[in-house]
C-alpha positions in Angstrom: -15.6 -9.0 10.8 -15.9 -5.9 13.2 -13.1 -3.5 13.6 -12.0 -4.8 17.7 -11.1 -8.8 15.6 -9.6 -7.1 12.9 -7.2 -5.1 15.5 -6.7 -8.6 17.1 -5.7 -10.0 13.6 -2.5 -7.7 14.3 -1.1 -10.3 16.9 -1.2 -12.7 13.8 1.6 -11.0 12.0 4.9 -13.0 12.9 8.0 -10.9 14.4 9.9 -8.6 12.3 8.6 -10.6 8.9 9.9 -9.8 5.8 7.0 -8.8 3.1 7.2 -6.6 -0.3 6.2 -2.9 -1.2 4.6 -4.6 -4.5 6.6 -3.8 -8.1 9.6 -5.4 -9.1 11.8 -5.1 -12.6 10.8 -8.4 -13.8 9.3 -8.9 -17.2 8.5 -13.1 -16.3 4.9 -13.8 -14.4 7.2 -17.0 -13.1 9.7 -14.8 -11.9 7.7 -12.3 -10.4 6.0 -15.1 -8.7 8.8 -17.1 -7.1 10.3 -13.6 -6.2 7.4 -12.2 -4.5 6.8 -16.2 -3.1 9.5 -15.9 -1.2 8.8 -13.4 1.6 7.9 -14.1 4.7 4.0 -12.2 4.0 4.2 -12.6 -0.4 3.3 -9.9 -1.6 1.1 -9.6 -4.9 3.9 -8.7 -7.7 3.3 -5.7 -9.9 4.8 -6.1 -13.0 5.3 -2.8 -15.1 8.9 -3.0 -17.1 7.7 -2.6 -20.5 4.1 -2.8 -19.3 2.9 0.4 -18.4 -0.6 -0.3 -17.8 0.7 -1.7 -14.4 2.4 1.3 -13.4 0.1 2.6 -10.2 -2.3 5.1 -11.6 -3.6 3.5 -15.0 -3.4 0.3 -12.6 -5.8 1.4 -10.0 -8.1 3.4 -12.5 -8.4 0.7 -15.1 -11.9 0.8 -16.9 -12.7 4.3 -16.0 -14.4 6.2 -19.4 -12.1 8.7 -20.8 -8.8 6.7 -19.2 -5.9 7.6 -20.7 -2.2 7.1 -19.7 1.5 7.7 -20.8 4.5 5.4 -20.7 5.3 7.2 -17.6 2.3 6.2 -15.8 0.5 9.5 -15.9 -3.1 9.9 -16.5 -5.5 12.3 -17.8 -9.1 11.3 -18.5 -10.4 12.3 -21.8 -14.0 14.7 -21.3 -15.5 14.1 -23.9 -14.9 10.3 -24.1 -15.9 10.6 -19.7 -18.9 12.2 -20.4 -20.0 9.5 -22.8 -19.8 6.3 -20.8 -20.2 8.1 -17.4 -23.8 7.1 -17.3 -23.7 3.0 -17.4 -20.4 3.7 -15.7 -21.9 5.1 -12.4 -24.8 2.6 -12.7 -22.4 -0.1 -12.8 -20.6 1.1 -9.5 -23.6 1.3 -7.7 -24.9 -1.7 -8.4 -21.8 -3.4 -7.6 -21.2 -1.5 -4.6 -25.0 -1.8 -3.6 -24.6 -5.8 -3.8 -21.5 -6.5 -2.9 -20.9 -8.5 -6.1 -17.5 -6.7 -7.2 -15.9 -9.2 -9.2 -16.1 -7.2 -12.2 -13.9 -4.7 -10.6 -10.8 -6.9 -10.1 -7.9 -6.3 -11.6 -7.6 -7.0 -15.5 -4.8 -9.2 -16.9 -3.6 -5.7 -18.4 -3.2 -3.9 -14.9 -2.2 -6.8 -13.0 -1.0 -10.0 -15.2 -0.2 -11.3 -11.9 -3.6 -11.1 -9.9 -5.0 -14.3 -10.7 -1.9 -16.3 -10.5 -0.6 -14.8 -7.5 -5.1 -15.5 -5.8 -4.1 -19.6 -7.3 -0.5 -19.6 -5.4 -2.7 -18.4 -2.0 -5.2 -20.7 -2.3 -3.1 -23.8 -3.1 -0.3 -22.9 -0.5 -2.9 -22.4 2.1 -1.5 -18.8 3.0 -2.3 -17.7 6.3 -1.7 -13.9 5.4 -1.1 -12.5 2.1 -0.5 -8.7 0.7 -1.8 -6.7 -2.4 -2.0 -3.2 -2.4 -3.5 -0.4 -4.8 -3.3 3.3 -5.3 -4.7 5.4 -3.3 -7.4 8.0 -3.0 -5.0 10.9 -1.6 -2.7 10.4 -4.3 -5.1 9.5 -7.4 -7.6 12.6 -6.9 -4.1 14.8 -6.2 -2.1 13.8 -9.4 -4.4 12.5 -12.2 -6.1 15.8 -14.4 -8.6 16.1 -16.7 -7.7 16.5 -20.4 -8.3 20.3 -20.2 -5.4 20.2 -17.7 -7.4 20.6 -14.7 -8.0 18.5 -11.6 -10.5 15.8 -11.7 -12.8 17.8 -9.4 -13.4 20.3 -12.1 -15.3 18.1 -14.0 -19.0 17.4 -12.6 -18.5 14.1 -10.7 -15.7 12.8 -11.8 -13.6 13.0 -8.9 -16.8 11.1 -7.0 -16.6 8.5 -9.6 -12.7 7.6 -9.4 -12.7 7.2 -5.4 -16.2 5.0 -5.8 -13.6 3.2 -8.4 -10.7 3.2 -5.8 -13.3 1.8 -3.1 -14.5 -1.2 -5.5 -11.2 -2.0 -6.8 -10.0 -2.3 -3.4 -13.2 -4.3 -2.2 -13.2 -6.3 -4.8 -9.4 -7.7 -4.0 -9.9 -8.2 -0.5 -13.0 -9.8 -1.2 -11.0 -12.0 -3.5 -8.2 -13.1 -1.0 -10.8 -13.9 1.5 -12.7 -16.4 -0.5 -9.0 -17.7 -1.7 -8.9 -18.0 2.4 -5.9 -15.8 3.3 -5.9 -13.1 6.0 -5.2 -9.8 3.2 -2.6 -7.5 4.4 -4.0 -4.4 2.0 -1.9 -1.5 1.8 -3.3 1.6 0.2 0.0 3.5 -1.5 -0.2 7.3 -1.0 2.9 8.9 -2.4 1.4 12.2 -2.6 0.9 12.5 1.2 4.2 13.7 1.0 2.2 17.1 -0.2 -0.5 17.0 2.6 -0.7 20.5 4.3 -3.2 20.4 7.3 -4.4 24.1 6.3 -5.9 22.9 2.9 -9.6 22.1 3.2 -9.7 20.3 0.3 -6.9 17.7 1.1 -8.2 17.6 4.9 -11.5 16.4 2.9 -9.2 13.7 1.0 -7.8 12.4 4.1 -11.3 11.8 5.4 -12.1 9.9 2.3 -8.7 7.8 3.3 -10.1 6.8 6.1 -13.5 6.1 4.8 -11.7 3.6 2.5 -9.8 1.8 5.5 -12.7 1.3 7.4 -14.7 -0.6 4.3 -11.6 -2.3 3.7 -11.7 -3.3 7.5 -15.0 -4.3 7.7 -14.1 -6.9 5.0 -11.6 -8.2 6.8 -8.8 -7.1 6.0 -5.4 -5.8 7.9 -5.3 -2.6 6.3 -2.1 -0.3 5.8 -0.9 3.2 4.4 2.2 3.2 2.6 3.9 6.4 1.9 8.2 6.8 0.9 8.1 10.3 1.5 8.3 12.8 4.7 4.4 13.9 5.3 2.1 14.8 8.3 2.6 11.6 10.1 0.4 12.2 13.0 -2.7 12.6 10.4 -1.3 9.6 9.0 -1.4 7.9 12.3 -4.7 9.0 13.0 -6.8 7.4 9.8 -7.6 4.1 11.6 -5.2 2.1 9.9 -3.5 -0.8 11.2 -0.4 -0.7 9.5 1.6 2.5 8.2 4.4 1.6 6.4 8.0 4.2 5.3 11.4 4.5 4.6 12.7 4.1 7.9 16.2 6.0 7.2 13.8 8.8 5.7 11.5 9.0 8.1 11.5 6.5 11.0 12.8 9.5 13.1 10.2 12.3 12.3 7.1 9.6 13.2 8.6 9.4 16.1 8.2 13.3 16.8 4.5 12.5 16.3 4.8 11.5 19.8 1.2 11.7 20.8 -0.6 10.3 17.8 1.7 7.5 17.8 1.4 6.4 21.2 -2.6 6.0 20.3 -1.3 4.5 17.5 0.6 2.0 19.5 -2.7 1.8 22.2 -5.0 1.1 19.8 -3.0 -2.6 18.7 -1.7 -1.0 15.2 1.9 -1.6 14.2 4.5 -0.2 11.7 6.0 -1.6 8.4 9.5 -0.3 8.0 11.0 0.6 4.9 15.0 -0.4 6.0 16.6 -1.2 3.0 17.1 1.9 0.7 15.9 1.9 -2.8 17.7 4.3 -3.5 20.8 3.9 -5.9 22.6 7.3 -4.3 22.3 5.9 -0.6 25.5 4.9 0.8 24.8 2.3 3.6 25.6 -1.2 5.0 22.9 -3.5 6.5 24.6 -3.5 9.7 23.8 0.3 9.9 20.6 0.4 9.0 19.7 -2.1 11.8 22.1 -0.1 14.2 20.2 3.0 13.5 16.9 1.5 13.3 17.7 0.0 16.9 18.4 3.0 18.8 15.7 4.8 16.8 13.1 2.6 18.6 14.7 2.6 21.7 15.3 6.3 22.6 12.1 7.3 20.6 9.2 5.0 20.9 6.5 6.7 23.6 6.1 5.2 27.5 4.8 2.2 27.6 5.9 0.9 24.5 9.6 -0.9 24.1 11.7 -1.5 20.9 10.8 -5.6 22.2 7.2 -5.3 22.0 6.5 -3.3 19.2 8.9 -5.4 17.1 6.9 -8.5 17.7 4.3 -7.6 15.2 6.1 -5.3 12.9 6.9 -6.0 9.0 10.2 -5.3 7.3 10.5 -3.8 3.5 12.5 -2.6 1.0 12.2 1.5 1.3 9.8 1.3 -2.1 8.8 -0.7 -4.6 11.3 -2.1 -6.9 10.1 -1.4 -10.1 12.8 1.3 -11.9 15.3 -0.8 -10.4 17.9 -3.0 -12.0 17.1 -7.1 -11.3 20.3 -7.3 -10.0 20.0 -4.2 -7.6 16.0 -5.5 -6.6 17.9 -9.2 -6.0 20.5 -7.0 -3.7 18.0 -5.1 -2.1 15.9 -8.2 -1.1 18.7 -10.7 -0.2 19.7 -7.2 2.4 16.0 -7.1 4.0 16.7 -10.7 4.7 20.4 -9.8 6.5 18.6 -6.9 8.3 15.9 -9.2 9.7 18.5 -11.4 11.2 20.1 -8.8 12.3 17.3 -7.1 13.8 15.5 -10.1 15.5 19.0 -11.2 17.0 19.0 -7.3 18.5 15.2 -7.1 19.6 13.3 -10.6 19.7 15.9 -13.1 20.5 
């Protein structure tokens, strides 16, 4: 599908729908399910209480030689063990990479127990659109080290061998929700932008591989969007070809807006935003009514010429602020039954 019908597939997102960031608390497949079922876009439920091997990084970098990962979620690869397996390791991704047969890279029952369930519920409801998302490239090369402490890039292709990972993974699902035949929504989460700094040549360099990885990802046919919770460099953000680029809204709704320029190409170019307006987090004082006031007049007095609060909220999503993951059930239950109040709220204020 070439990029101009992919930007096209934009229009197909309903107005202001609700979708979900991906983890939740639960420890039940059935519950993770019928939560994540239950958004306007569902949203493929990661499921890492008591499971870490679903936490992000050991998640996305499942299989790679030398993997080895905390209860925290934090990874190191092992040298010696790397060294070992790298050969059949980086014949394997070429040859799946080279063919297009990627199945083998899908997620395993241990990084996502809900993957195949979740590609049965798409199918079998007939979902027009449907979300997963993985780790991505900025943030996996940045955080994960070697076992001598060092970053990945250290070591004599490794760092080439996780993003080749990254890309397959991410192939490999949206190849997967096609043939299951749903429109994916694929968001590529990238936490560590908060740390991008425009004079570092090496993180300009992991940008570029960003965008690399939306374009394949687009070419298959997916929507594809850039999550980040923190504060970052949003007009490089903007610019990476995305469609989507979700945030926290209260965080940082109103410095993307600064990025005036970038996000009125943004905005040209059919692309859209996935805001983040329920807080996730437990110190936030709030009420739903103003987080949709502020949200409101955010849009309005901010968005660049050309492009009204109206219009652009015809095709943009609504989240939680994060994922839900290290939060209590009955604070992830809260936080979702608000995203619902603030979609009302909102689509009474800017579609009705």
């Amino acid at each position: 599908m070439p990029a101009p019908t992919i930007r096209r597939a934009v229009q197909l997102l309903p107005a202001l729908a609700t979708t979900g960031v991906g983890s939740l608390p639960l420890t039940q497949l059935e519950l993770g399910l019928q939560s994540a079922l239950q958004l306007d876009l569902p949203a493929l439920p990661q499921l890492p209480a008591g499971a870490p091997s679903e936490l992000m990084l050991p998640a996305a970098l499942e299989g790679l030689p030398g993997l080895r990962a905390d209860a925290e979620g934090l990874c190191t690869v092992e040298l010696q063990a790397w060294r070992a397996g790298r050969q059949a390791f980086e014949a394997q991704l070429e040859a799946a990479l080279g063919s297009g047969r990627l199945e083998a890279f899908e997620p395993g029952p241990l990084a996502s127990r809900a993957w195949r369930p979740f590609l049965w519920e798409v199918e079998h409801r007939k979902l027009a659109l449907a979300k997963a998302q993985l780790a991505g490239p900025f943030t996996v090369l940045g955080v994960a080290r070697t076992s001598a402490g060092a970053p990945l890039k250290e070591e004599p292709g490794l760092e080439q061998a996780v993003f080749r990972l990254l890309l397959a993974r991410a192939l490999a699902m949206v190849k997967a929700l096609r043939r299951a035949g749903t429109t994916p929504l694929f968001f590529l989460d990238e936490p560590g932008l908060y740390a991008f700094a425009r004079a570092d040549a090496r993180q300009l360099l992991a940008v570029q591989e960003l965008r690399l990885m939306v374009a394949s990802l687009q070419r298959e046919g997916a929507l594809v969007g850039v999550h980040c919770c923190g504060n970052t460099d949003w007009g490089r953000v903007l610019e990476t070809g995305v469609d989507l680029v979700s945030l926290d809204a209260r965080l940082s709704l109103e410095p993307l807006l600064q990025a005036r320029s970038a996000l009125a190409r943004f905005l040209d170019s059919g692309a859209t935003l996935s805001l983040g307006i329920i807080p996730t987090d437990l110190a936030a004082g709030y009420s739903v009514q103003e987080r949709v006031e502020a949200v409101e007049a955010q849009l309005r007095e901010g968005l660049p010429p050309g492009h009204s609060a109206a219009s652009v909220a015809q095709h943009m999503l609504l989240t939680p602020a994060c994922g839900l993951a290290m939060r209590s059930v009955p604070d992830a239950e809260r936080i979702l039954a608000e995203l619902k109040q603030a979609q009302k709220l909102l689509r009474t204020a800017l579609v009705s």
